[in-house]
C-alpha positions, 0 to 999 in steps of 0.5 A, a space after each residue: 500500500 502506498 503512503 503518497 497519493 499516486 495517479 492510480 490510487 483508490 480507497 476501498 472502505 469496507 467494516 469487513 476486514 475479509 473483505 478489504 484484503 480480497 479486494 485490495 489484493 485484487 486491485 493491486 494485482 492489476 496495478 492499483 494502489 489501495 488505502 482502506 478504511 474501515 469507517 465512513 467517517 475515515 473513508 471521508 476523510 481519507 478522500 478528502 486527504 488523498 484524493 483517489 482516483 475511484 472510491 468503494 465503499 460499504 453500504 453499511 459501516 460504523 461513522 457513516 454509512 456509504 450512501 452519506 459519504 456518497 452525498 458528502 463527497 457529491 456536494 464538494 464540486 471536486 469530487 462531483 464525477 469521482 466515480 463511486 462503488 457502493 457494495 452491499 448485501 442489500 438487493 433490494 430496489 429500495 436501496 439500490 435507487 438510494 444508493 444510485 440517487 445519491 450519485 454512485 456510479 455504480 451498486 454491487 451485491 455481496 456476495 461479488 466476485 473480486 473479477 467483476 469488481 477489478 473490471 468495473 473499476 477498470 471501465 469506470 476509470 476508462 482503462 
């Protein structure tokens, strides 16, 4: 994990540590640089700070949840086309239109493969 902000960094934020090291080891293995969060409250602040390129967050996670990071970060001009990746367990319309209306760009179900995650980072990113 890299301590500087890079042009390839996301921050994956997610309260399941399991999780944060499945994913992180996928994205670095296609040639991102990763920093992680376990709250919303530091995913925010890590963004802010850092700066990634692309942000994951975890519908659900102490501090604040993924969809008010999202609102948050979709206030500040800076961030307004950031793309943004909710995860969660929820596959309900309800939450997935929440997610989708606070601006994410896109919404994926756990269980997920960490394959169709890397490639939707990738898509969403252009590359």
């Amino acid at each position: 994990m890299s301590d500087s902000a890079t042009d390839q960094l996301i921050l994956l934020a997610d309260d399941s540590i399991t999780t944060l090291t499945m994913v992180s080891a996928r994205l670095q293995r296609i040639g991102y640089d990763v920093v992680t969060a376990t709250r919303g409250d530091d995913a925010l602040a890590l963004t802010l700070e850092r700066r990634p390129l692309l942000v994951v967050l975890d519908l659900e996670m102490p501090g604040m949840d993924g969809i008010e990071v999202t609102r948050t970060l979709r206030e500040d001009p800076s961030f307004a086309s950031m793309p943004i990746i909710l995860l969660t367990s929820h596959s309900d319309d309800e939450h997935t239109k929440a997610g989708l209306a606070a601006g994410a760009n896109a919404y994926i179900v756990k269980p997920f493969s960490p394959q169709d995650l890397a490639t939707q980072v990738d898509q969403l990113l252009g590359r």
